[in-house]
N, C-alpha and C positions, 0 to 999 in steps of 0.2 A: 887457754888463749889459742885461736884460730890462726895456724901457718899463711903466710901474706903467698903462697902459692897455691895451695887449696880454693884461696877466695878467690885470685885466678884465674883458676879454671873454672868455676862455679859461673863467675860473667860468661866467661869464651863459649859456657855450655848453654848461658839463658840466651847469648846472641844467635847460635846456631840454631834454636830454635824457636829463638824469636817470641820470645817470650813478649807475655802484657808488662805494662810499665808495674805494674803492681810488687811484679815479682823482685823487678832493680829496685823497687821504693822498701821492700823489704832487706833487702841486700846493704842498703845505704843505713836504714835502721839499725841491724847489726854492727855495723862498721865504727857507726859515731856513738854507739853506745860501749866500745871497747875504752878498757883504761887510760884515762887523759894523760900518764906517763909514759904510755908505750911510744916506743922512736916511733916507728910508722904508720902511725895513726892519721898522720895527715894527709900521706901519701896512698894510701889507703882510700881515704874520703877520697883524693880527686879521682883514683882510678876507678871506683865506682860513678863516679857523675861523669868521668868519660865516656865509660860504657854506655850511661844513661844517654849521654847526648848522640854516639854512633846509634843507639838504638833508635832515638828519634829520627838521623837523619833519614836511617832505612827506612823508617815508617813513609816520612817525607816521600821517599824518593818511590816507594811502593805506590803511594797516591797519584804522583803523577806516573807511574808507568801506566797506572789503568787507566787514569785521563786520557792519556797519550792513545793507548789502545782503542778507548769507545769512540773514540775521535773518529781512529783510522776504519773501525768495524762501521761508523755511521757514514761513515764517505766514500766506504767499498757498498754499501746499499744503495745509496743515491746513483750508482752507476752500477748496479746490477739488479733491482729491485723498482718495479713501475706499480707494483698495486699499493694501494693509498693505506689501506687498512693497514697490513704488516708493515710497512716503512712506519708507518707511524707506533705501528703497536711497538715495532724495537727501539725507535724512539725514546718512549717513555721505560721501557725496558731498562735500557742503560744508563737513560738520567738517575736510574731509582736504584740501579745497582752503583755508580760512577757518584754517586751525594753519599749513599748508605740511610738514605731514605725509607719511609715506610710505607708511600707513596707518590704515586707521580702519574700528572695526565695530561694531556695536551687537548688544547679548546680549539676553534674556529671561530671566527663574528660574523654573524649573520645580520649585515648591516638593515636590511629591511625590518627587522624584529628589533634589532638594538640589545642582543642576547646572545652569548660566548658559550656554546654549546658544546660540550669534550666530546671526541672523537675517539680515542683512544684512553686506555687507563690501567695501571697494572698497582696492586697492593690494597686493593679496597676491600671491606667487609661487610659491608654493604649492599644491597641490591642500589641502592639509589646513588651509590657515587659512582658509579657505570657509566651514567648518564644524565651529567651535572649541569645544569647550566646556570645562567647568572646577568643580569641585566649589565650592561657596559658602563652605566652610572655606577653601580651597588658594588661593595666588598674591595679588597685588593683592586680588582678586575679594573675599576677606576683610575687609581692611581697610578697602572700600570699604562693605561689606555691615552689620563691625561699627558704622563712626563717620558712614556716610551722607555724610561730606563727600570732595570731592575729594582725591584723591590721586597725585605724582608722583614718580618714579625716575628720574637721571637711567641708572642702569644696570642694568635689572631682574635679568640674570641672575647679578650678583653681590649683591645687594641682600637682607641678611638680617634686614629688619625683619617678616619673613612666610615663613611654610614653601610651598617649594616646590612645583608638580606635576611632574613628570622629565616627564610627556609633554609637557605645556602648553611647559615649557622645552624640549622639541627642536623644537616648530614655531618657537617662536622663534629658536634656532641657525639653522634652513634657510633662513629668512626675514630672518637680521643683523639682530634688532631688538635697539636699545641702549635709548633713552628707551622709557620708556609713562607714560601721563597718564590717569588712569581721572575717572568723576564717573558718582552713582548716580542710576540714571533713575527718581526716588520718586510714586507715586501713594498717597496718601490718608498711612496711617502705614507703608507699607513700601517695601522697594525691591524693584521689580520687573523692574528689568532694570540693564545698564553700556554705559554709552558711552566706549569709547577711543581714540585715537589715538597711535600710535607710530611711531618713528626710528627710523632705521638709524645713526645718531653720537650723541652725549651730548647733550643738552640739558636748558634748564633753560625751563619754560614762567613767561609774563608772565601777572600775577592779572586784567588784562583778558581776557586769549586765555581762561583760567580760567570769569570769569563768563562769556565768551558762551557756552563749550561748556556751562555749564550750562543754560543758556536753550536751548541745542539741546535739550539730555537732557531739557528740558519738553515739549519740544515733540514729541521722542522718547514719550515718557511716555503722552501727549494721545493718539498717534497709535496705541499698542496698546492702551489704554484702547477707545477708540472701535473700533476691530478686534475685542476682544473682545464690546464690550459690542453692537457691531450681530451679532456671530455669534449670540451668545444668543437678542437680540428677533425676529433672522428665526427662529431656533426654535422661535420664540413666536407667531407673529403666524397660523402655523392653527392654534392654539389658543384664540385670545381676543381680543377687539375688545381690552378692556384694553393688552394686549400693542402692540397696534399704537398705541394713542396713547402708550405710552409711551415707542417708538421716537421717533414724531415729536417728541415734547415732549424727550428725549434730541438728535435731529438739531438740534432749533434753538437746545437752547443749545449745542450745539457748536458749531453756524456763529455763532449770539452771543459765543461764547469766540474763537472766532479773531477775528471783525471785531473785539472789543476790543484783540486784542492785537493785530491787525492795525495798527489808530489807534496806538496806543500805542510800535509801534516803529517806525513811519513819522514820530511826531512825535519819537524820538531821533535818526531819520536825519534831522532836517533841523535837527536842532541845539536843539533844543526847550528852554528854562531848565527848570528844576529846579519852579520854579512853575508853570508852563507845564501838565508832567506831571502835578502833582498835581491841576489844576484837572479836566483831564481824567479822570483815576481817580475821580475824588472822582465826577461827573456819570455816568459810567458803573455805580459801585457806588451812586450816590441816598444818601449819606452825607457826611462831615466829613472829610476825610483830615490827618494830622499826620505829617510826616518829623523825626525826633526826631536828634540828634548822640549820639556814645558817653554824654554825660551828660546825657541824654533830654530837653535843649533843643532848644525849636522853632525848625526852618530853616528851615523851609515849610510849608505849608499850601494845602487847597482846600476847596470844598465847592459840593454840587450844589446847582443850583440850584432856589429852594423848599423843600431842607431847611430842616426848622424848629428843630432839634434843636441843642442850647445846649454839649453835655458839650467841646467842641473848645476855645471860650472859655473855659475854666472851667480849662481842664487846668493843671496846676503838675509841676515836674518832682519836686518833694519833698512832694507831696499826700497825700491821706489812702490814696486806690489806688497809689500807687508800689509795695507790695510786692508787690498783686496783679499789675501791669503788668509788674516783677520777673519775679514767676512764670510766667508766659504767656511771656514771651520766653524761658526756659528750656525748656522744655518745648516750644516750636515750632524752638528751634534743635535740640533733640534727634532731635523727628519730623521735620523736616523741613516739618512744616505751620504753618499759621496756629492761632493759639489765642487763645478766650475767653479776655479779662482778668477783666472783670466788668462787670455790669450796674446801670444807676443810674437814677434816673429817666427810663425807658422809655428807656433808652438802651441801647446794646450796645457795646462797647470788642473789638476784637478786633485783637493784635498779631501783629508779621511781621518779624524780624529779616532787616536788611538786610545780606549777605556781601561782601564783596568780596577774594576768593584765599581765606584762611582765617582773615580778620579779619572784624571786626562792626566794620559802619561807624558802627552807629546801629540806626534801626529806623522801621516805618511802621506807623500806629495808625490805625485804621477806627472810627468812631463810627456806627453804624446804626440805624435802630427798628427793622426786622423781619429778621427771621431770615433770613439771606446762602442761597439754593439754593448747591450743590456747584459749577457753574460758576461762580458769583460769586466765592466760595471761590478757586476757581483761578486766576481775574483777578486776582484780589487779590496772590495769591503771586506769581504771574509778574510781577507790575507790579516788588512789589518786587527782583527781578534788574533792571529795567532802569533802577530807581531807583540803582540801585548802580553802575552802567557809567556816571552819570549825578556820584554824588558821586567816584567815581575819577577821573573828568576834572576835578573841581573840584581834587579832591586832588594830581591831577598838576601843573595849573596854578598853584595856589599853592604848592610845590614848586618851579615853574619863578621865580615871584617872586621868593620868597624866598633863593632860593641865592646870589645876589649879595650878601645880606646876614650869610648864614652865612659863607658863604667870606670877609666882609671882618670879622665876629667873630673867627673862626677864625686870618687873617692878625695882627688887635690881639693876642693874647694869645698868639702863638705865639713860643717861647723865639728862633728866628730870625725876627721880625720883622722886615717889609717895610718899603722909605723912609716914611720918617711924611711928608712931605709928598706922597708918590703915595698913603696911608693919607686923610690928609687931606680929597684931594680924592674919593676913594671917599668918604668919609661923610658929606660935601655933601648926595650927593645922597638920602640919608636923614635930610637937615635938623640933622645931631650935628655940633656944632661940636667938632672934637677940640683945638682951641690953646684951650679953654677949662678951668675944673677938672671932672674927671670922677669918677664913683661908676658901682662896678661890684656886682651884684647876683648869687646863687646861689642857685637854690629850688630843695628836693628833695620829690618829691610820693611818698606811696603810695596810688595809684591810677589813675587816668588817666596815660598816658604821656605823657611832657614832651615829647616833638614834637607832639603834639597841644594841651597846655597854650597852647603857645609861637606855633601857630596861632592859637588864639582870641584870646591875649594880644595877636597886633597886629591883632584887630579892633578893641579898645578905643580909644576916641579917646583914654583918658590916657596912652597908649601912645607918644605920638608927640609929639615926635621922639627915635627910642633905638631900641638895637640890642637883639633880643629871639634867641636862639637855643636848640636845641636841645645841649649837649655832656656824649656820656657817660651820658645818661639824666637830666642836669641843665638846670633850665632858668638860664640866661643873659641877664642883660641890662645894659645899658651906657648910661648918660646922665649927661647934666649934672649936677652937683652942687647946682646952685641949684633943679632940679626934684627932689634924690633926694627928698626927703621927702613931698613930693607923692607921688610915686612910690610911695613905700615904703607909705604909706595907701593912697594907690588898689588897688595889687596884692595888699593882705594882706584887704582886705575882698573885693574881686573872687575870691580863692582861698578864703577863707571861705565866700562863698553858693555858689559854683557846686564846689567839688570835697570844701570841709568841714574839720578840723582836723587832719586826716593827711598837715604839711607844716612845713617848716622851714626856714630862709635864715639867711643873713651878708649884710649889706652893708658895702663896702670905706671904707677911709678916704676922704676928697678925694682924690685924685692931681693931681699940677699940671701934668703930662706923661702922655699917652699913652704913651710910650715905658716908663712905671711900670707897664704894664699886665701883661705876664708875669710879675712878679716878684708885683705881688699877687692875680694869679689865681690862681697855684700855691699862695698864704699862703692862700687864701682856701678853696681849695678841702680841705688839710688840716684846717682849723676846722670843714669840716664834720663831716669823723670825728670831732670833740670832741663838737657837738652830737650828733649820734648817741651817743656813749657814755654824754653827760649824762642821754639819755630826753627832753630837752626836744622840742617841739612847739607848732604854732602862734605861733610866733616871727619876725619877722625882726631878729638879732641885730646890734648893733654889729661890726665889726671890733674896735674899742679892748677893748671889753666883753671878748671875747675871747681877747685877745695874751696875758695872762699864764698864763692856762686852756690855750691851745693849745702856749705853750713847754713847761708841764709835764705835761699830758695828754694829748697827741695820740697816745703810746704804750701809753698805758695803756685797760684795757676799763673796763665797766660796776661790776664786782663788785670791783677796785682803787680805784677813787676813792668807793665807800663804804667801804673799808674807811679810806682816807684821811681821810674825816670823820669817820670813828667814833671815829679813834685822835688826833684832833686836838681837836674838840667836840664826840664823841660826850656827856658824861656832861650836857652842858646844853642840847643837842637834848629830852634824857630827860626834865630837868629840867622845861622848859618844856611836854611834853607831860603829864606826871602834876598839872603843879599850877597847869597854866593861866595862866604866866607871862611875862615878855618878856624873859629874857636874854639872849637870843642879839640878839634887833634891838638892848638895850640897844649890847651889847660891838661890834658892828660898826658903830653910830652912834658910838661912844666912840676906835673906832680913823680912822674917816674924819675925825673933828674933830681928829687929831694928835695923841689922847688927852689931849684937854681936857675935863675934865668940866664945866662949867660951860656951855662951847658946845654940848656934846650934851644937856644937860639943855634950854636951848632949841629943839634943833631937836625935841625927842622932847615939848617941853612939858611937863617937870614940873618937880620941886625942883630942885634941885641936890643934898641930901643924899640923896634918892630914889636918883640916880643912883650916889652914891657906896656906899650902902648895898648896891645890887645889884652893886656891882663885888668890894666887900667878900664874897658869896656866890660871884659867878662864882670868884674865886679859890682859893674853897673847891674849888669844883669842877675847876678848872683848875687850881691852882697860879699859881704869882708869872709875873704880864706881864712883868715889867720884863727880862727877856734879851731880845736883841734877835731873834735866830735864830727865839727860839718866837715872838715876838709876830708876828714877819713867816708864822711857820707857821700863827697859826692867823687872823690876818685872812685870809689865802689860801683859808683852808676856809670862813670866815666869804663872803665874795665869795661863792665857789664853791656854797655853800648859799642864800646870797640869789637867786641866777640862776638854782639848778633849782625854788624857789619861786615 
C-alpha cells in the first residue's frame, strides 16, 4: 500500500516539471486501482485530478503567454521592420510556432489574375508549396474571400463544402496536409490577401488560437499595405515635394499605429482588466469608448482625457439610435471594417463588432468630434480583436465558476440522482438549503441564448441564493419556495427590460423533497410544449395552472386545440365579439362558483337575475349544462380560453 505522502510528492514532482498529461493519467490509474476499503482512497482520487486540473491550467496559461508574446514580437516588427519579405516571413514564422502547426504561409490577391499567390511560407517539404497559389473561386481561398471570416477543416481533402483545385490538392497530398485553418488578411473593404496554417492529422482549432491568428492576418494586412503603399510614394517622391510629405505623414502614422498597438497588446500581456483597455483606447483615439454585451449593454467604458463630449452618458441600449447602431454593426461585420452609426450633436458614433471564433461577443462604440484619419480607423479595429481575447478569458472564467454549479443542477434533476445528502452539501455552498421546500423554474427565450441569459442572471443580486443553469437551450433555476415569488417578479421584469417579450416559463409546485426534483422537471419541462402550442408569451405560468392543460394537450398542436374551442365555445366566443357582451366570463365565473348563480352574481357584481338571464342565452347557444361530461367539456375550454387571454 502506497503512503498518501509519497503519492504527494510524486504530483508536486510531475508539476515541477511539467510533465505530459500521460504521466497524471497514469498516476490517477494507480490511485483508483487501490483497495476500495482504504479510508483515503477518495481523497486520494480528488488530489490527483486536482493536480490534473493545476496542470491544465498551467498548460492554459503557457499558451497564452506565447500568444501574448508573438503578438507583442509581431507589433515590435511593424514599427521596426519596413522590408516586406521578413515582416512577412516572421509572420508566418510565429503563426506556425504560436498554433503548433506544421505549416503556415501567407498569400496576396492578385486581383487582375483573380489568383492568391503566397509570398511567404515556413514548414513546407516540398519545392512547390514555396510558391502556391490558387484561383479566388477554388479551395478554402473561396470561402474565405466569399464570408471574410475565418474558416476551418478539419480534413481538407475530403471536405466538400467548396470545389476543388486537383493541383492545389496534389501539393497538399505530397505535403500529408489533413487540417487547414485559413482567416482573410482585410484592408479597408476587401480582402487582400489569406493567412493559413495547417496539419498533417485532423484537428479542430481553439476560438482563442482563432482570434489571435486574426490579429496576425492585421498585422499581415498592415505590413503589405505599407510595402505597397511606400513602393508607390518612392515613385513619387522625384516627382513632387507633395509626394514626399505624404510619405512622411504615411510613415508616422504607421509608426503611430504600431506604438498604439504596441501599448495596447503589452497591456493584454500583462493582464490588463477590461477597463484598464478601454481607458487606454479611449486616450489614444481622444474620444469616449463603450464595450457594449450581445444586448448592447454597457461593460465598460473609457474616455480620454479632456474629452468634453457627452453622447457616452447619454447612451441607452433601446434609444432613439439603436437601429442605426443596429445598422453599422451589420454592415461592419460584413466589411470587415468599422462603420459610421450616426451623428448627433457634433458627435460622431462609430461601431466595431467584437468576434470572438465565429461568434459576436458584443461590440465597441467610439464617440468622436472630428473625423477618425485612416490609422485611427485601424487602431480602432485592431483594438477590438484584443478586446475580444480579453472578454474570452472572461467568458472562459466564468465558465470555469460556474460549472460546479451546472454539474450540481444537472446531478438534482437527473433521473439517476446522486445521495441527497452529498447533493446537500454541494449546495451549501451556493447558500440553497435543499432540506427546505423548493420551486423549480423554466424559461425559454427567443433571442439571446440561454447560456448567456443564465450568465447575466447570476450577476443579479435577486439571484442569490439559487441555482441558475443553462439545459437544452432552457434556462433553469432552482430555489427556495419562500423566495419563488420574489423570484418570479424579479426575473420576469429583469427579462422584460433587457431581452423584451419574446419569452415564456412554468414555475413548479413547492416540492418538499429535493429528491421530487426529476420527476417534476421532466412534468415541467413537457408544459412547456403546452405553452408553445397555446401561443402564449410573456408569462411565467403556475405549474397547477397548467396540470389539467398539460394531461390533455401536450399531444396536440396549435390548430387542434382551436379547433377544440370552437367545437366546445365556439358559438359564444362569436357571440361576445359581434355584440360586445360578457358571456363567456359570465359562464366560467358560474362554473368556478360550483354553479351558483347567486355567488357568481357577487363576484361579477351584478343582479342575480342579470346572471341568470345570461345563462338562459348561453344555453341557447350551448345547449343544456346540466350533463355532467359536457359541463366538464366546456369549463375545460372555458379555463383554456381564459389562459390564452
Amino acid at each position: 500500500m502506497e503512503p498518501t505522502p509519497l503519492i504527494a510528492n510524486t504530483l508536486i514532482e510531475l508539476l515541477h516539471r511539467a510533465a505530459p498529461a500521460e504521466d497524471f493519467a497514469q498516476q490517477l490509474a494507480r490511485v483508483e486501482a487501490l483497495p476500495a476499503g482504504r479510508p483515503d482512497k477518495a481523497s486520494l482520487v480528488e488530489t490527483v485530478r486536482m493536480a490534473m486540473a493545476v496542470r491544465n491550467r498551467m498548460e492554459v496559461l503557457q499558451q497564452r503567454e506565447q500568444g501574448m508574446v508573438a503578438l507583442m514580437e509581431s507589433a515590435q516588427d511593424l514599427s521596426e521592420r519596413l522590408e516586406l519579405s521578413n515582416l512577412l516571413a516572421a509572420i508566418v514564422a510565429r503563426t506556425r510556432h504560436l498554433l503548433g502547426s506544421d505549416m503556415a504561409w501567407i498569400s496576396e490577391l492578385d486581383e487582375a489574375r483573380g489568383v492568391f499567390q503566397a509570398l511567404a511560407s515556413d514548414g513546407g517539404l516540398t519545392r512547390n508549396s514555396v510558391a502556391m497559389n490558387i484561383r479566388s473561386d477554388k479551395g478554402v481561398a473561396s470561402v474565405v474571400m466569399a464570408t471574410r471570416t475565418p474558416f476551418t477543416t478539419p480534413d481538407y481533402l475530403h471536405d466538400t463544402r467548396f470545389s476543388h483545385d486537383p493541383r492545389f490538392d496534389d501539393i497538399f497530398r505530397a505535403e500529408g496536409v489533413c487540417a487547414l485553418v485559413g482567416v482573410p488578411v482585410i484592408w479597408q473593404d476587401g480582402v487582400i490577401g489569406l493567412l493559413f496554417a495547417a496539419d498533417r492529422y485532423p484537428r479542430v482549432h481553439t476560438t482563442q488560437n482563432i482570434a489571435i491568428l486574426r490579429t496576425l492576418a492585421t498585422h499581415g494586412a498592415l505590413a503589405l499595405k505599407n510595402a505597397r503603399d511606400f513602393e508607390r510614394i518612392n515613385m513619387a517622391l522625384g516627382k513632387a515635394d507633395e509626394a514626399r510629405s505624404e510619405l512622411e505623414r504615411h510613415v508616422r502614422g504607421v509608426q503611430a499605429a504600431a506604438d498604439a498597438h504596441e501599448e495596447i497588446t503589452l497591456l493584454l500581456a500583462r493582464g490588463a482588466s477590461l477597463a484598464t483597455l478601454c481607458q487606454a483606447v479611449a486616450g489614444l483615439l481622444g474620444g469616449s469608448l463603450l464595450v457594449l454585451d450581445e444586448l448592447n449593454q454597457v461593460i465598460s467604458q473609457g474616455v480620454a482625457e479632456g474629452y468634453a463630449g457627452t453622447a457616452a452618458q447619454r447612451y441607452q441600449p433601446h434609444g432613439k439610435h439603436s437601429a442605426d447602431l443596429a445598422r453599422a454593426l451589420r454592415q461592419a461585420r460584413q466589411s470587415g471594417r468599422s462603420a459610421q452609426a450616426y451623428e448627433a450633436d457634433g458627435e460622431i458614433c462609430r461601431a466595431m463588432p467584437v468576434i470572438g471564433g465565429d461568434d459576436a461577443l458584443g461590440a465597441l462604440v467610439l464617440f468622436h468630434q472630428n473625423p477618425l484619419e485612416e490609422v485611427a480607423e485601424r487602431t480602432f479595429e485592431r483594438s477590438s480583436s484584443v478586446i475580444g481575447i480579453v472578454l474570452l478569458s472572461q467568458e472562459r472564467q466564468e465558465a470555469s465558476n460556474h460549472r460546479d454549479m451546472s454539474a450540481l443542477m444537472r446531478a438534482l434533476v437527473s433521473p439517476r440522482q446522486d445521495e441527497l445528502a452529498v447533493l446537500r452539501n454541494r449546495a451549501e455552498r451556493f447558500g440553497l438549503d435543499l432540506t427546505q421546500p423548493l420551486s423549480l423554474m423554466m424559461i425559454e427565450l427567443n433571442g439571446p441564448s440561454a447560456g448567456f441569459v443564465a450568465r447575466r442572471l447570476l450577476q443579479t443580486p435577486e439571484s442569490k441564493p439559487c441555482l441558475i443553469d443553462d439545459i437544452d437551450g432552457i434556462v433553469v433555476v432552482l430555489c427556495s419556495t419562500t423566495r419563488a415569488l420574489e423570484l418570479r417578479q424579479a426575473l420576469s421584469q429583469w427579462i422584460h427590460r433587457e431581452v423584451g417579450k419574446a419569452y415564456l416559463g412554468v414555475i413548479s409546485r413547492p416540492m418538499a423533497s429535493s429528491a421530487e426534483l426529476p420527476s417534476v422537471f421532466a412534468t415541467i419541462r413537457r408544459s412547456m410544449g403546452v405553452l408553445r402550442r397555446l401561443g402564449l408569451q410573456e408569462q411565467l405560468i403556475s405549474q397547477n395552472e397548467l396540470a389539467l392543460y398539460s394531461t390533455l394537450f401536450e399531444t396536440h398542436d396549435a390548430s387542434s386545440l382551436e379547433q377544440f374551442l370552437e367545437a366546445s365555445i365556439g358559438p359564444l366566443i362569436q357571440h361576445d365579439r359581434k355584440r360586445n357582451t360578457a358571456l363567456t366570463t359570465t359562464l366560467l365565473c358560474f362554473f368556478d362558483c360550483n354553479q351558483n348563480a347567486r355567488t357568481a352574481a357577487q363576484r361579477l357584481n351584478i343582479h342575480v337575475n342579470t346572471v341568470r338571464q345570461r345563462l338562459t342565452t348561453i344555453e341557447g347557444l350551448l345547449g343544456h349544462l346540466g350533463q355532467a361530461s359536457r359541463a366538464l367539456e366546456i369549463h375545460v375550454a372555458l379555463r383554456l380560453w381564459s389562459l390564452r387571454s
